[in-house]
C-alpha positions in Angstrom: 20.9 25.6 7.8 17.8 23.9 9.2 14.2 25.5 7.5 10.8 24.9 8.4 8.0 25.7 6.3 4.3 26.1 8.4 1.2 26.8 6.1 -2.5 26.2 7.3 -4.8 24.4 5.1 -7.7 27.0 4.7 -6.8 26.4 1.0 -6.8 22.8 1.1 -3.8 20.6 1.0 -2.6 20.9 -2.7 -1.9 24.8 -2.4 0.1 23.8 1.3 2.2 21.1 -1.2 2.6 23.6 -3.9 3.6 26.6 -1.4 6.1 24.0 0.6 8.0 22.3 -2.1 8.6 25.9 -3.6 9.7 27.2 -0.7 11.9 23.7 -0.3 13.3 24.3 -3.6 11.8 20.6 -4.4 9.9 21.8 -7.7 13.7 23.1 -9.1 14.7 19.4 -8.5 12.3 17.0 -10.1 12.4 16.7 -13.7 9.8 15.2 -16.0 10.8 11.6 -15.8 12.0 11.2 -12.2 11.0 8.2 -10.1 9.2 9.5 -6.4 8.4 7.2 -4.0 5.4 8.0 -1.6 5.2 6.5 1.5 1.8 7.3 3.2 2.1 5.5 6.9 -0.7 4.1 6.6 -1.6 2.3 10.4 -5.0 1.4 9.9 -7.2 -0.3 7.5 -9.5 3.4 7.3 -8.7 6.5 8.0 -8.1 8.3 11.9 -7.5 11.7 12.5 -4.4 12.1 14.3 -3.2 8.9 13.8 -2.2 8.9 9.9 -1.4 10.7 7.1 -4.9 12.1 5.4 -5.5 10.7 2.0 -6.8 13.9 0.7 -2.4 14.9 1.3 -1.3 11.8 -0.5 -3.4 12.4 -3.2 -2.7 16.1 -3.5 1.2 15.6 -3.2 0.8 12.7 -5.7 -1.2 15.2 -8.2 1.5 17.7 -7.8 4.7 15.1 -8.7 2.4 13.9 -11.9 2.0 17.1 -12.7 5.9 17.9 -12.4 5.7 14.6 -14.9 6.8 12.9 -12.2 6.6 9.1 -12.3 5.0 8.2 -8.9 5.3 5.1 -6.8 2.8 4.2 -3.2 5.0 2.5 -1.2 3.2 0.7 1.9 3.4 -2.8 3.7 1.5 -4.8 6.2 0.7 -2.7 9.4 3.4 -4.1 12.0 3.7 -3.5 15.6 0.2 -3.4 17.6 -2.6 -2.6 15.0 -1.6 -5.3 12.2 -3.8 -5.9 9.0 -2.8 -6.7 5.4 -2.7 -4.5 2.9 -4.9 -6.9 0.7 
């Protein structure tokens, strides 16, 4: 069965992350130990609305898994398709 969680971010991104991986049952999951990979889509060399993920969620979500004793791992390549830049 498909669920959805929805939370506003009047109390900031790391309460929405906290709130939606319990409700996901992701907490009961990760052990102290596990390997996450974060993939933040990241289209453009600086931040745009809209457009990609906000760093101020990647870094909340990474706090979180570290945390959890999570080992974490940023995963990102080269823009492709019509905005390209390196990563460098």
């Amino acid at each position: 069965m498909p669920r959805v969680f929805i939370e506003d971010l009047s109390e900031g991104y790391r309460h929405a992350i906290r709130e939606g991986l319990a409700f996901l049952g992701g907490d009961c999951h990760l052990r102290p130990g596990d390997r996450v990979a974060v993939k933040p889509n990241l289209t453009f060399p600086r931040y745009r609305r809209g457009v990609m993920t906000n760093p101020e969620a990647i870094e909340a979500l990474v706090v979180h898994l570290i945390d959890l004793g999570c080992r974490v791992t940023i995963c990102e390549s080269d823009s492709g398709g019509y905005n390209r830049f390196s990563m460098d």
